[in-house]
N, C-alpha and C positions, 0 to 999 in steps of 0.2 A: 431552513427553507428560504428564509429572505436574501442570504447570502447568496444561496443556487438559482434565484428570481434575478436578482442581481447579475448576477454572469451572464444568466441566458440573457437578458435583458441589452446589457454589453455588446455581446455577440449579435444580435440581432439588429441594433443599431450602430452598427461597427460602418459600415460603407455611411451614413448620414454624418460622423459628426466629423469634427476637423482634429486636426493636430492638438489646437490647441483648449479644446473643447476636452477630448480626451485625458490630457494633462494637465489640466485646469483642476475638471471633474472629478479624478484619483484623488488629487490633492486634498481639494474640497473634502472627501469622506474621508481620509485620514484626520484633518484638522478638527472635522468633529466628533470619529469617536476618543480622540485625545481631549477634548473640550468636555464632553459627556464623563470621560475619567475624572478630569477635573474635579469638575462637580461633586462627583461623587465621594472623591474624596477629601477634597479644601470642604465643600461647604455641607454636603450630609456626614461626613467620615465613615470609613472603609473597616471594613468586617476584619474583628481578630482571628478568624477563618482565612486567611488570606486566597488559599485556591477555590474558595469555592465564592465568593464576593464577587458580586454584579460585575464593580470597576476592576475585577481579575477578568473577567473573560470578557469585556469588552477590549482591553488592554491586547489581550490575546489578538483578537478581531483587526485590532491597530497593526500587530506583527505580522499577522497574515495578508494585511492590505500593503504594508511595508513591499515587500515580495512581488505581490501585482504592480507595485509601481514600477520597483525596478527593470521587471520584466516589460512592463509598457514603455520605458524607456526605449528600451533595445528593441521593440518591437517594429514603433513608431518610423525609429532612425536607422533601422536596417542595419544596425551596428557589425552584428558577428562576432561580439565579443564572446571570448569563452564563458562557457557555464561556469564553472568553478569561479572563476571572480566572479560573476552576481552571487552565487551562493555565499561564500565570503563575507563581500560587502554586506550582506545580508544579515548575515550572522554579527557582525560587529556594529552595525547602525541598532543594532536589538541590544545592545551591553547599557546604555544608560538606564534603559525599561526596567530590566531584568536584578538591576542594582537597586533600584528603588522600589517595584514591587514584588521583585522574590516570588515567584509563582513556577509551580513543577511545570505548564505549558511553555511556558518562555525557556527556559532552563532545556526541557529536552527538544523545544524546537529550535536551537542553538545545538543543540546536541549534534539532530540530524542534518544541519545544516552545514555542522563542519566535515562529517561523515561525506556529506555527499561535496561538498567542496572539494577533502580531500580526496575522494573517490578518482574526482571526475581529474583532477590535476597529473595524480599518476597514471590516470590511464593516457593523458596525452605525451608526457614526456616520459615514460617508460613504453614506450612505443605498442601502447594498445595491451596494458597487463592481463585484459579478459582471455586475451588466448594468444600469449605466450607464457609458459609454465614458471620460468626464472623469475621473469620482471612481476609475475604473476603471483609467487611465492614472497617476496620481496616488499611486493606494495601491500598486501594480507600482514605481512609483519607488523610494517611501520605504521597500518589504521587501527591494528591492535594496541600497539603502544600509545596511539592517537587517543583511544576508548579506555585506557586506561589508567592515563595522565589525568582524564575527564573521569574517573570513576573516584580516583583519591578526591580530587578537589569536593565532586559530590559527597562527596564521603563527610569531609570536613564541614559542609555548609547546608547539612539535611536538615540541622533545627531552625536555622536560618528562611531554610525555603518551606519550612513544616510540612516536608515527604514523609505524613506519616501513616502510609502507605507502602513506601519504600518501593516508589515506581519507578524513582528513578535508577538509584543503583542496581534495580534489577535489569533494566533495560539496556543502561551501559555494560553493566558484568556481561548480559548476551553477548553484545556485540563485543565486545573480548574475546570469548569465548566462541563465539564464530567466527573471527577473523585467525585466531589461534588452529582451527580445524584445519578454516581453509587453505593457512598454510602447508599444513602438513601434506593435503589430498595435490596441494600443487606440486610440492617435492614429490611427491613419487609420481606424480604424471612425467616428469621431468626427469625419471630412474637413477634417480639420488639416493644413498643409503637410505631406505626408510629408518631405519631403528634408530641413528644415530638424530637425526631431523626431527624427530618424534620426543628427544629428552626435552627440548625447550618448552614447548606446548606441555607437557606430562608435568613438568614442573610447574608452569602457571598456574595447571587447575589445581595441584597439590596445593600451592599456595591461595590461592583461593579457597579451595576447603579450608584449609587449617585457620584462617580469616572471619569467615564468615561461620566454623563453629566456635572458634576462643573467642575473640574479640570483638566481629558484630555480629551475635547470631542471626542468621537467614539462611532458614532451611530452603526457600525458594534457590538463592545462591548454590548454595551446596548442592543440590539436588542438580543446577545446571555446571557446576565443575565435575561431578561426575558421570554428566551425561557424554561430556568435551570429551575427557578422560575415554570414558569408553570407547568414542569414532576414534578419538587419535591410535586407542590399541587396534580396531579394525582397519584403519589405511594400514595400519605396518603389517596385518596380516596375509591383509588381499596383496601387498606386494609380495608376499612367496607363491598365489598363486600359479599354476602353470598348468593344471587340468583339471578334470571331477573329482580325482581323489583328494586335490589339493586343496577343494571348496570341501569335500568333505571332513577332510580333518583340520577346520578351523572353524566350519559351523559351529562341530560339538563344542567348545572351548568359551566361544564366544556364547552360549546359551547357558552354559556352567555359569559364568562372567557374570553375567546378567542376572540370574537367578542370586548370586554371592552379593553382590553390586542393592539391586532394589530390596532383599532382605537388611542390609544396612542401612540404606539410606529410610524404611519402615523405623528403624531400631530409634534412630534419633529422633522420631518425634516424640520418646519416653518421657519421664520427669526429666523438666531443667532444673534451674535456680530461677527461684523467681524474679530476685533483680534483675537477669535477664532473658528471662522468656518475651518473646517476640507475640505480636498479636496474631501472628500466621500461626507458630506454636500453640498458643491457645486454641486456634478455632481446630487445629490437625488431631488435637488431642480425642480419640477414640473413634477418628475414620481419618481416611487418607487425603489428604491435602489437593487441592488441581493440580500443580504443577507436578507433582507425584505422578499424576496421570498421564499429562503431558509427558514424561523421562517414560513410563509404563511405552505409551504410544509409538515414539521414536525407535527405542527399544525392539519393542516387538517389529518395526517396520523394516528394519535394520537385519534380526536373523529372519523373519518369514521371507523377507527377498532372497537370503542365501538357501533357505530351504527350499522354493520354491525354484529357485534356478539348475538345483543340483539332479532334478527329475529329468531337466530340461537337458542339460547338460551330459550326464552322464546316460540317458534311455532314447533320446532322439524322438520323444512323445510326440504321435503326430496328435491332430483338433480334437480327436475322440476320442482319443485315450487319456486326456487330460482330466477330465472330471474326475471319471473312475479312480484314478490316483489321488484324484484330491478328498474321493470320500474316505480313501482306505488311511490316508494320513488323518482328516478330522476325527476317524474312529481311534485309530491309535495316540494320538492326542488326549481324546476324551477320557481313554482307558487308566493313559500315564496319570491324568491331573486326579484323576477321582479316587486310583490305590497308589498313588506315590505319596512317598514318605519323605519330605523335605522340600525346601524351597526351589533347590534343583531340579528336579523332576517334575514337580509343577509346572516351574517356568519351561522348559520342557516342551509338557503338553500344553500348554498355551501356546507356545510358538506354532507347535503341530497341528492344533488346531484352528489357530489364524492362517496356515497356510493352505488347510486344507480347504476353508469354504471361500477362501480369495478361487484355489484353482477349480475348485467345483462353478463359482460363479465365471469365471473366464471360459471355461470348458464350455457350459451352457452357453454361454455367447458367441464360441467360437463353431458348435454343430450348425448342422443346416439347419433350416426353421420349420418349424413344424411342431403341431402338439404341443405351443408354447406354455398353457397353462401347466402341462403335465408337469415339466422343467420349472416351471413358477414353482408350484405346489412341492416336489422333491427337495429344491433348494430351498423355501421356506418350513420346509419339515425338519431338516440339518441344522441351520439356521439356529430354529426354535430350540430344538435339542442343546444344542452349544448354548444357547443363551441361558436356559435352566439351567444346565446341569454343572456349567462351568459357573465358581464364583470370580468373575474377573472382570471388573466394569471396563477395563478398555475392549477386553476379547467381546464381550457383548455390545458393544457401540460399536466393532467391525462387523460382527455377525449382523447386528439389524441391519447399518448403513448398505450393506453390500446386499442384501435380502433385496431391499426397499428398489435399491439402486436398481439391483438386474433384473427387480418383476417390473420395472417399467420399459424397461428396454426391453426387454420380453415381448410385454404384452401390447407395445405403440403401434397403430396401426398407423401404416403412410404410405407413399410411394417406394419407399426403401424399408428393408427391414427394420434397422433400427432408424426409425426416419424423425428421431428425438431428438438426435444431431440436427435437423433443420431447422429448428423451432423458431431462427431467425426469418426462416424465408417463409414461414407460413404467414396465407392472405387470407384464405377462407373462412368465415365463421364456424362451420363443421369442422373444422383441422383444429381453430382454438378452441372448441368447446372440450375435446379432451385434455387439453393443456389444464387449461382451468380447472377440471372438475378433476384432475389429480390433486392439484395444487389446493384447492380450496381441503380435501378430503385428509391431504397430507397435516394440512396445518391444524383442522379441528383435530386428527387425532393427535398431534401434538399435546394440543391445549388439555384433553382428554386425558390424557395421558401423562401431562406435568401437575394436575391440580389432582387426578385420581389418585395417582401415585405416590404422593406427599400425605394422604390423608390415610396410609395404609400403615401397616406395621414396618416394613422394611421400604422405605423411599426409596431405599440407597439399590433395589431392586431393580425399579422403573425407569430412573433417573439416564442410563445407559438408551435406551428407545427412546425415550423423550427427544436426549439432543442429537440421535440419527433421525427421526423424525422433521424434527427443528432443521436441521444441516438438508435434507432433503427436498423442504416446502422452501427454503428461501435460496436453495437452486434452481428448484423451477420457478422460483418466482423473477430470480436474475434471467434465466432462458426466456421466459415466456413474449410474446410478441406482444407489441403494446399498440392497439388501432390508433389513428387519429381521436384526438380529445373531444373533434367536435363532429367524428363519423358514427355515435351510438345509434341512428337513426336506420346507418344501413346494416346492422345488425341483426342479428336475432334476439327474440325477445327473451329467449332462455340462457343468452350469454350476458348477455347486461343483469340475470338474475344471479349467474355466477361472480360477477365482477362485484355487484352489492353487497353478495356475501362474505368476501376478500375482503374489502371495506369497512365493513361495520366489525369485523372482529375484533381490535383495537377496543370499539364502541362497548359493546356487549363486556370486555374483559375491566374495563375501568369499569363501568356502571356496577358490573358486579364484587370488584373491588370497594367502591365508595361505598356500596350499598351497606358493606360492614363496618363502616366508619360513624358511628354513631355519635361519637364528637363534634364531626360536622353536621351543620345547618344541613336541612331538605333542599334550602334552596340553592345551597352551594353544590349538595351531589346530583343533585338535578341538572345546575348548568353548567358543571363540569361536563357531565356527558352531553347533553344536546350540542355545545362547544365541537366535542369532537364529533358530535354525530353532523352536525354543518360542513365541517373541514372534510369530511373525508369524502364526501364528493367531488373534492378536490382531486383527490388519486384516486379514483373509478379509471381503472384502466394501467394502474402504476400497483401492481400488488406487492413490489420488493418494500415500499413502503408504510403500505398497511400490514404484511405482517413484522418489518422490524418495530414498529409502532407494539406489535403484540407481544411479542418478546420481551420489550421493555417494559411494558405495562405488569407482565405476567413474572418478570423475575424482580421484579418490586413489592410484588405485592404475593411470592412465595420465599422474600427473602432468600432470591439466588442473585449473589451478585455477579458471577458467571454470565449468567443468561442476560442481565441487563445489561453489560459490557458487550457481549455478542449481540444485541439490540441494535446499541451506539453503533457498534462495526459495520453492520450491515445495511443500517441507513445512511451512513457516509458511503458506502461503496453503491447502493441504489443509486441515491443520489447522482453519482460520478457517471454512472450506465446510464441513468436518464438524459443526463447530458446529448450522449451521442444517440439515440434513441432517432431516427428521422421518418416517425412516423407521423410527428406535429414538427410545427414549425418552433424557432430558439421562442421567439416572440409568444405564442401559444402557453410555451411552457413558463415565461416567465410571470404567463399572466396568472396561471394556475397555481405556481407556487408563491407569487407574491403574494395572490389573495388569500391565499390558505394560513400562509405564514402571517399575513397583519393579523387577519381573524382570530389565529390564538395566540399572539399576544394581545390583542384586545380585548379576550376572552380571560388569559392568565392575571390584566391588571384589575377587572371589575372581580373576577373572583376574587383576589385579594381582598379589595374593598369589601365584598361581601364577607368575607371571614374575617374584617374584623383586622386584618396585619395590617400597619403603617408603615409607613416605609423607615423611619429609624427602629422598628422592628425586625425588617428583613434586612438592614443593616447597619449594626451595631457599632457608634461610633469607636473611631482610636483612641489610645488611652492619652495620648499627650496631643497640642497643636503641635507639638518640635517634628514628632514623627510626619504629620498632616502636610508641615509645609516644605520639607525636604523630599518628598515624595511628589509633589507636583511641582518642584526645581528640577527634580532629574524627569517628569513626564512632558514638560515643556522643554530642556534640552534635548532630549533623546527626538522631539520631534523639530526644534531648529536644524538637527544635527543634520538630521534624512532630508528637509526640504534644502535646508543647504548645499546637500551634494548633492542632490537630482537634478535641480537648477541650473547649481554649476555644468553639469552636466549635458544639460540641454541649451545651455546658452553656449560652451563650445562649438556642438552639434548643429546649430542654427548656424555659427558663423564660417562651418565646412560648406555647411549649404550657400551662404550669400557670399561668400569667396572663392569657391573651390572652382577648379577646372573639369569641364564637362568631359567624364569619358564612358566609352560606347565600345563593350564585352560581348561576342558570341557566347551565345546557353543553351543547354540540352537540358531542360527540365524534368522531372519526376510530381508525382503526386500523392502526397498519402494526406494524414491529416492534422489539424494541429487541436490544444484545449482552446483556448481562448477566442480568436478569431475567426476561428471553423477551420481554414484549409490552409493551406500552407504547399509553394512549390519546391524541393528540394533543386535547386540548381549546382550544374558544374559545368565550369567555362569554358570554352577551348583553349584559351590562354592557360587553364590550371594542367590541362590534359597533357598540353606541349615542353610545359615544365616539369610533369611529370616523366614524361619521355627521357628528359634532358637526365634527371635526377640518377634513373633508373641506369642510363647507358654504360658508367662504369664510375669506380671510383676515382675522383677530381678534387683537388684544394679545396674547389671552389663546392662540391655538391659535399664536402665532408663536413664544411663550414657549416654550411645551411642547415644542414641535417643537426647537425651538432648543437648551433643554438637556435633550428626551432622555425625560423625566421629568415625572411631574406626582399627584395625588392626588387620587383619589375622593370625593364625600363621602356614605355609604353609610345608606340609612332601610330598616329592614322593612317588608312589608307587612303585609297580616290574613295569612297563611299563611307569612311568618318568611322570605321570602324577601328581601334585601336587593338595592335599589331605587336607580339612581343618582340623586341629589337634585340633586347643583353638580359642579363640577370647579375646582378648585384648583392652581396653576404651583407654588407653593411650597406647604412646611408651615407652618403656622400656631404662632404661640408657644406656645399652648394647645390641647390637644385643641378647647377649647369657644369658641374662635375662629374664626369662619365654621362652626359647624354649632349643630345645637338638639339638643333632650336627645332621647335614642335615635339619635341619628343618630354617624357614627363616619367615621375617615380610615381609606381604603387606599392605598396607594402603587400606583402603574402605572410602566408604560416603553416605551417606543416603540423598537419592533426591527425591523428591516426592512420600514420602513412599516406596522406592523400594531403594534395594542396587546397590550401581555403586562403581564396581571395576578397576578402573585407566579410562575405554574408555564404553560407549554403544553403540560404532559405527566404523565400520571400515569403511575405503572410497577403493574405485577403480575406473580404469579406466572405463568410457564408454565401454557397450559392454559385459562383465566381467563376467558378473551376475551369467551363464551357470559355470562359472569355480569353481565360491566362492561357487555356492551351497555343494559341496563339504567339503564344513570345519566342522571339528570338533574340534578342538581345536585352543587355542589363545597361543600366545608365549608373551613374555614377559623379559624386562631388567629389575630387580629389586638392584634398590641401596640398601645400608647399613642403611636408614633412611627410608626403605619400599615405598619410591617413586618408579612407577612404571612406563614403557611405552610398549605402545602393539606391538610388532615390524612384524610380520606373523601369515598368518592364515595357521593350517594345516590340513590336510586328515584324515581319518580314520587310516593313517597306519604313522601317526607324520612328512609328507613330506609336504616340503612348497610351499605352492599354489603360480603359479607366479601372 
């Protein structure tokens, strides 16, 4: 929360400070949570826990603020430099950190950071890989093999980073094994042998199994090599498609597959050896594992689409006749799982039954409206039916989610049918009173329903409704309209009674949590809960918050760590939507999440005191000073290193500005938005347009050149009104400025990115608010060095004045 206080806080005072205020200020908070590591580890010493120790995830905080600077660099100076090198640089200014404190955050945020480095590199010089099929196949290979260079090393260095969790080689092996997919799916968009295309991917995940059951066992792994496995046999099959009967005769195959497939991967969670039984193993032992669930999910997502297309495909089903077919499959479904004899014909009727109450609830969607409870009440009568009578937690977490989902859409009343889709544009306190009192209704039966359900004979019953309930209440709590912070007054009295109850739920789930903690003091679970019961005034009006708040609370204290995982997720992602939320002001919010966030930490350090922990209790010195002092040589390097290059950086970029040559760009601007600074105008030049003209006209030495490396040089003349004028174009830079050009005339550098030219920037930033002003620009200004480097310094008017 104080981080997200922080941002909006940034943003809000973005047009007040200066250049160097701004990069001053960055610095400033980097230097001290480095200083604060310090500390904590030279002079208290740092937890033989290492990921989970105070100076680990402040360290974390330092890497994440790393990132904001760089970016603030480029912000500042209007650079234009490609993404993939800040990601990069990013990713290696984090190698001293990552060496001396070893922590799984650092590690896979270096992960993702080369991922998307590398991402973004091929998509520029393979000429836009997201949609071309070859170059697209191609660059899927080589991020595969990128993820998988990084999977061995992981591999090597787990005790090291004490992954023992094994988050990270799970998260790499993914990304392996999604980049392995997506090759495949790219070759046959491209009508390349499927079959032959498919042995390399087929191979990997083979090896992969054989890996991860001999040598490291992780059934999680396994379980996603043969999930890979599986799509890569479905792209080879979909390309023999060619009509219904050809969807028809690779459904049945693929549902055999699947049924053979999850009976195996069941099979292995039997007795291992116990030297290497896995702590996932353990806990899989005598119920089915998440990830189990997750391959269940995919799975069945994978044939109910083929099943449910082949109605479509082969009957020409018009709106009304769609249910009707889809109750006549969930009955046939229901018939095969309940007298079929093997794991084939179960899976089966599982498929057929997941497809029939997706089409019964689509069908209902798709009739005219009318008698909607009747259609509520029918599809939650199938619904329930499937959910009893089938035993198969994924089919029953479709069944509910899809119930839940279509009796609201059903039953919203608006100006349009389903007018749930608007729930952005709703103002009215009567419009949000239903919103809420869904939402508030959604989440108590959650809670209802995850503490009930736990206390019954079979949990493993309920547990299915709970997280369609769960997934339900914190979509509307993402959709829901959020009023101004400081408009409760023009409300109604009966919606701010809804909003408290959103609120305090968090409250009420800790209280009655602590309340079973008998170990602790009265006085601590007393001011644990007042704690949050102060804070949560805080979000009165922000429900994404208060109920990931409840999640968290509730799968902590039902020992799910599932649902406390999905807690963390959903509050970073609120989080991220409050952001953009323009119902309060950045400033507003950062008041609310600042004050919220000092309050419990001010609350989290006297409770400490109250219970008694010291702080070399909550962190448990290092065993040697050797470790302690080599560890804050690489935490103090790792942050010379970064202010060293940003510096440099910016004392370049200062001296393009107090040297450079003034030049003046026709622009046609765009507007969407940006994170950081609020708004941002997408600009393209007319200069870039003319060179594009040039490029397009046919093939030339000289446009083969360009094209080829990427790169090439303006040669820029004023006109009578100062406006500069493309004269030549040039593949290289010349020895001399006054080589290929005449006097007044000057070099800029260009670049070619996804087939379009980019001249120094494609994007100006501005303050929040601004938008009205910038509409105004018509031209770009520009410092041009003597090496044709560029930076965009103001936008200006029709009549060459600079916009403030």
């Amino acid at each position: 929360m104080l981080a997200s206080a922080a941002i909006c806080w940034v943003a809000a005072n973005w047009a007040q400070a200066s250049a160097f205020q701004k990069l001053a200020g960055a610095q400033a908070v980097l230097i001290a949570l480095v200083l604060i590591t310090w500390r904590l580890v030279y002079v208290s010493g740092t937890s033989q826990r290492q990921n989970f120790s105070v100076s680990a995830h402040i360290t974390g905080l330092a890497a994440v603020a790393t990132g904001a600077l760089l970016a603030l660099v480029g912000q500042i100076y209007q650079t234009g430099a490609d993404p993939w090198q800040l990601f990069l640089l990013w990713a290696l200014l984090l190698l001293p950190w990552l060496l001396v404190m070893r922590t799984v955050f650092l590690a896979l945020l270096g992960v993702v950071l080369l991922n998307v480095a590398a991402g973004l590199y091929l998509d520029i010089h393979s000429t836009s890989f997201w949609w071309g099929a070859s170059s697209w196949a191609l660059a899927s290979v080589l991020l595969a093999l990128l993820n998988l260079v990084l999977l061995v090393l992981w591999e090597y260095s787990i005790a090291l980073l004490d992954d023992r969790w094994r988050i990270g080689p799970r998260v790499v092996g993914a990304g392996v094994l999604f980049w392995v997919v997506t090759a495949g799916w790219a070759w046959l968009d491209d009508g390349m042998n499927a079959v032959v295309l498919a042995m390399p991917g087929l191979m990997v995940c083979a090896l992969g199994y054989w890996v991860y059951t001999r040598k490291r066992p992780d059934l999680a792994l396994v379980s996603l090599a043969a999930l890979a496995a599986y799509c890569q046999i479905v792209i080879v099959l979909l390309s023999w498609i060619d009509d219904g009967m050809g969807l028809l005769l690779i459904s049945f195959p693929l549902i055999v597959m699947a049924g053979l497939l999850l009976r195996h991967l069941i099979g292995l969670v039997g007795p291992v050896k116990p030297d290497s039984e896995t702590k996932d193993q353990k806990a899989a032992r005598g119920k089915e594992p998440w990830f189990f669930s997750v391959v269940r999910l995919v799975i069945m997502g994978i044939t109910t689409s083929l099943v449910v297309a082949l109605p479509f495909i082969s009957m020409n089903l018009a709106a009304k006749e769609v249910w009707p077919v889809g109750a006549v499959l969930g009955a046939g479904g229901l018939l095969l799982f309940r007298l079929g004899r093997g794991d084939i014909l179960r899976e089966l009727g599982t498929t057929l039954m997941a497809a029939g109450v997706f089409m019964v609830s689509a069908g209902l969607l798709l009739t005219s409206p009318g008698q909607p409870d009747i259609r509520v009440v029918g599809l939650w009568a199938m619904a329930t039916a499937l959910y009893v009578l089938a035993a198969s937690p994924v089919l029953r977490f479709v069944c509910a989610f899809l119930a839940i989902a279509t009796g609201l859409m059903l039953t919203w009343s608006g100006p349009g049918e389903y007018a749930i889709f608007e729930l952005f544009d709703l103002g009215d306190s009567a419009e949000m009173w239903q919103v809420y009192l869904r939402l508030c209704l959604l989440a108590a039966a959650a809670i209802l329903v995850w503490v009930g359900g736990s206390r019954r004979a079979e949990p493993a019953f309920w547990a299915p409704l709970g997280w369609a309930l769960v997934c339900g209440a914190q979509a509307m709590a993402w959709l829901a309209p959020v009023p101004a912070l400081y408009g409760w007054s023009s409300t109604q009295s009966a919606l701010l009674v809804l909003w408290l109850a959103c609120a305090v739920l968090p409250v009420l789930l800790l209280g009655a949590l602590l309340w079973s903690q008998r170990a602790l003091s009265k006085m601590v679970r007393l001011g644990a809960t007042l704690a949050l019961a102060v804070a949560c005034v805080g979000w009165m009006g922000a429900p994404g918050i208060a109920l990931a708040l409840a999640w968290l609370i509730l799968g902590y204290a039902l020992g799910r760590r599932t649902l406390l995982v999905f807690g963390v997720v959903a509050l970073l992602a609120y989080l991220a939507r409050f952001y953009y939320q323009l119902d309060s002001t950045l400033l507003q919010k950062s008041l609310v999440l600042g004050l919220t966030g000092a309050w419990l930490l001010l609350s989290w350090l006297v409770l400490n005191k109250l219970a008694g922990r010291s702080a070399q209790r909550l962190v448990p010195p290092v065993r040697s000073p050797e470790s302690r002092s080599w560890r804050v040589v690489g935490l103090l390097a790792g942050l010379a290193l970064i202010l060293v290059v940003v510096n440099t950086g910016i004392y370049q970029r200062e001296q393009i500005l107090a040297t450079g040559q003034r030049v003046v760009l026709a622009l046609a601007p765009v507007d969407p938005r940006s994170l950081i600074q609020g708004d941002y105008m997408a600009l393209r030049f007319e200069a870039a347009n003319q060179l594009q003209t040039l490029l397009a006209r046919g093939p030339t030495a000289l446009a083969e050149q360009i094209k080829r490396q990427q790169r090439g040089y303006l040669v820029l003349q004023p006109d009578a009104q100062g406006v500069h004028r493309v004269v030549s174009v040039l593949a290289d830079y010349p020895g001399r400025v006054q080589d290929g050009t005449r006097p007044g005339q000057l070099i800029l550098e260009f670049r070619l990115r996804n087939r379009k030219v980019k001249i120094v920037t494609d994007a100006w930033f501005f303050p929040e608010g601004q938008a009205a002003s910038f509409e105004r620009a018509r031209y770009g200004e520009f410092r041009v060095d003597s090496k044709g480097t560029g930076l965009l310094t103001h936008m200006l008017d029709d009549r060459q004045n600079v916009l403030p």
